[in-house]
C-alpha positions in Angstrom: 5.3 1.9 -21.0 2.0 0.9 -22.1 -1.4 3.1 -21.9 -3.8 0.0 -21.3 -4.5 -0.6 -17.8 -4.1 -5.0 -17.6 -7.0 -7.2 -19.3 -8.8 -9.2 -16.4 -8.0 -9.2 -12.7 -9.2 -12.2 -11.6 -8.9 -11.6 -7.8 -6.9 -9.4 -4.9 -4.1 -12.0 -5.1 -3.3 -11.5 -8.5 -3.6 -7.8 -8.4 -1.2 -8.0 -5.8 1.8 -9.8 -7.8 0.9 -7.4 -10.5 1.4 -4.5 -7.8 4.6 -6.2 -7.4 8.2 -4.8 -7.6 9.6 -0.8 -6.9 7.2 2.1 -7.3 7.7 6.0 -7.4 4.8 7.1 -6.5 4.1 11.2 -6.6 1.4 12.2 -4.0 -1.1 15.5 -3.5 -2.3 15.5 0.2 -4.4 17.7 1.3 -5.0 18.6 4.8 -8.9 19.2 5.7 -8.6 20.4 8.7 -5.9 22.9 7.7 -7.2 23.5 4.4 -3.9 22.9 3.4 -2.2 20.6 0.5 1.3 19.0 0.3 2.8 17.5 -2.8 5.6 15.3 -3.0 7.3 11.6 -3.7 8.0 8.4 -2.6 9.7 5.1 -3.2 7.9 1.8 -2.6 8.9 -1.9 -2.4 6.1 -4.6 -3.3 7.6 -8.2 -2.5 5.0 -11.5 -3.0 5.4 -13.7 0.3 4.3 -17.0 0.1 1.1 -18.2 2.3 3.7 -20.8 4.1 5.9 -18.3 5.2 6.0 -18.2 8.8 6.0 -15.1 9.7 2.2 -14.7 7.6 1.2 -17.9 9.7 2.3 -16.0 13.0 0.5 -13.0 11.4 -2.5 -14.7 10.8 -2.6 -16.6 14.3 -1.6 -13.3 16.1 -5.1 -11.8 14.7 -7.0 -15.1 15.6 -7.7 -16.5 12.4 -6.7 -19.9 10.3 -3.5 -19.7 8.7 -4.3 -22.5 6.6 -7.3 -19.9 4.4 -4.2 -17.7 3.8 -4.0 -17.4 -0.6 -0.7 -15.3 -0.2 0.4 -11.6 0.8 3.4 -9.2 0.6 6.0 -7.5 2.2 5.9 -3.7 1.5 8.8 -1.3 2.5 8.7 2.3 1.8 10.6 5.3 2.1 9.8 9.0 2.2 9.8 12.2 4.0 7.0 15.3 4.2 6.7 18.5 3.0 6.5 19.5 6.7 9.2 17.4 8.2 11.3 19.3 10.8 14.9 18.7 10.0 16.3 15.0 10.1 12.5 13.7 10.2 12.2 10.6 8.3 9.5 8.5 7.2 10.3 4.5 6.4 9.6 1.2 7.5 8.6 -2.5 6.6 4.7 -4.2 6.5 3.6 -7.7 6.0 0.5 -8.7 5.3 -1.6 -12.0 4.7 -4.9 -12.3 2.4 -7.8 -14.5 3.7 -10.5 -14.7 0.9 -14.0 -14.6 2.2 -16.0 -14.8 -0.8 -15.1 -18.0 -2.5 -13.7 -15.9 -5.7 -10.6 -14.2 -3.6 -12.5 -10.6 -4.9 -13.1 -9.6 -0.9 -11.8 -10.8 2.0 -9.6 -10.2 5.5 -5.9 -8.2 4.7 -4.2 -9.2 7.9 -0.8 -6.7 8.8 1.8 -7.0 11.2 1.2 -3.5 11.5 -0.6 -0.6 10.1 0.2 3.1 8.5 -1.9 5.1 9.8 -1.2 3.4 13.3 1.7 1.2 13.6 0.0 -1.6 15.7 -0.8 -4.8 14.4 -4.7 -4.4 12.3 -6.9 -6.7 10.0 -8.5 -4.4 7.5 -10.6 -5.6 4.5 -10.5 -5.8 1.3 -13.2 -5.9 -2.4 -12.7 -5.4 -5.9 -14.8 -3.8 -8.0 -16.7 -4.2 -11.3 -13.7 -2.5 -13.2 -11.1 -4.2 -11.0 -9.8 -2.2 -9.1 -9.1 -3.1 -5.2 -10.6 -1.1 -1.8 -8.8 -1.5 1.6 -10.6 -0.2 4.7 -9.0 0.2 8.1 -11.0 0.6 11.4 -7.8 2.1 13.8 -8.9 2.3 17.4 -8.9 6.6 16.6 -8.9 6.6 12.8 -10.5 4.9 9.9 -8.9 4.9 6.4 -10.2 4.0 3.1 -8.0 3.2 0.3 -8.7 2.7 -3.7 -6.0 0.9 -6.3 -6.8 0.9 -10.1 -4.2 0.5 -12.6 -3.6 2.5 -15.8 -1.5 0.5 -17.8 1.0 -2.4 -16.4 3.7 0.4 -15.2 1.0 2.6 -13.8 -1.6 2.4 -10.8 -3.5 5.0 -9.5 -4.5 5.7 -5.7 -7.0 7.3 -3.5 -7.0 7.7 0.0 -8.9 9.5 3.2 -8.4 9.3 6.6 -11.0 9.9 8.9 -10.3 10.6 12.8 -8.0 12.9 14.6 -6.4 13.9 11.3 -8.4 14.3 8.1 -6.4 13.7 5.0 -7.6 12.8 1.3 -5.0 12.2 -1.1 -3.9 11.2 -4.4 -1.2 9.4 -5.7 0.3 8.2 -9.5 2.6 5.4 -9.1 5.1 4.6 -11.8 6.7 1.5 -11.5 11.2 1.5 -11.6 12.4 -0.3 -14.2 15.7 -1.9 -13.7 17.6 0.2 -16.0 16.9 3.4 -13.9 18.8 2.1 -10.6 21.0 -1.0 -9.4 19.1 -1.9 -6.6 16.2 -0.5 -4.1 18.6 1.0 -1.6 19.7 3.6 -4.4 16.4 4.3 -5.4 15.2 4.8 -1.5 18.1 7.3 -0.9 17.3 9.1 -4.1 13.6 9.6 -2.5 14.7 10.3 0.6 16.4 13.1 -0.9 13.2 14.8 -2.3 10.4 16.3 -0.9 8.4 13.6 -0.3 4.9 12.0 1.0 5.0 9.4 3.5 2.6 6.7 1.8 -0.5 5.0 3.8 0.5 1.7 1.6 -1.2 -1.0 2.8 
């Protein structure tokens, strides 16, 4: 596993596909309003969809806009459970979401989702890059706001920041470490060995 985050990022698309493929990610949340932190793990599914899929066209005309500025997106499952999870509570499920570049470089733009994490209706967010390249998502939920921050340490490693602003107020942090193929057979053994940990359900995107 290399040290050295990835040379240039040229765009969101790009650090996309290289966000691309299964992810453990361990997670500190803490719990303003309780002044209270959990710590746990999860498993998480990054698959590039192409921008003539029609299920991102339908996503992209459900929300009003022109599928035909859509560069790409992804399909994101995940699969975890909470420190506090009463017994048999389980936290998984799928996303897809479209990019629309509004810049003219692809570095900021509209992230389109068929639903969201912090609230599971449909919700365009938007996203930037940075000067270093790393990649902010906001969220505007019709009772929450969320704020997100991806930077990678090295190919097999990304880093991630969250807060939620609203009814609940969270901050977290989070170091993914991407599953190579020689430490399981497929996703679904991976996701049941999360499941079986305690475990942070992520906000994703």
């Amino acid at each position: 596993m290399s040290a050295n985050p990835p040379q240039s990022i040229p765009d969101a698309l790009s650090f996309f596909r290289l966000s691309c493929g299964r992810w453990r990610s361990q997670r500190s949340s803490h719990h303003l309003l309780h002044r209270r932190a959990e710590a746990g793990s999860s498993f998480i599914e990054v698959v590039e969809i192409a921008a003539q899929e029609p299920r991102l066209i339908s996503i992209a005309e459900m929300h009003g806009e022109d599928p035909s500025r859509l560069v790409g997106g992804c399909r994101v499952t995940w699969n975890a459970s909470m420190a506090w999870d009463r017994a048999g509570e389980a936290h998984d499920g799928e996303s897809w979401f479209g990019l629309i570049p509004t810049d003219g470089r692809g570095r900021s733009g509209l992230l389109l989702r068929d639903r969201g994490y912090a609230e599971t209706a449909p919700v365009a967010g938007h996203f930037a890059m940075d000067e270093r390249d790393g990649l902010l998502l906001t969220t505007g939920y019709e009772t929450m706001h969320s704020l997100e921050h991806f930077s990678f340490a090295g190919p097999d490693v990304r880093l991630r920041t969250s807060t939620v602003e609203g009814l609940s107020n969270t901050a977290s942090f989070c170091v993914e470490t991407r599953v190579m193929e020689a430490q399981g057979t497929g996703s679904t053994g991976a996701a049941e060995q999360a499941a079986a940990e305690p475990a942070l359900s992520p906000l994703g995107w």
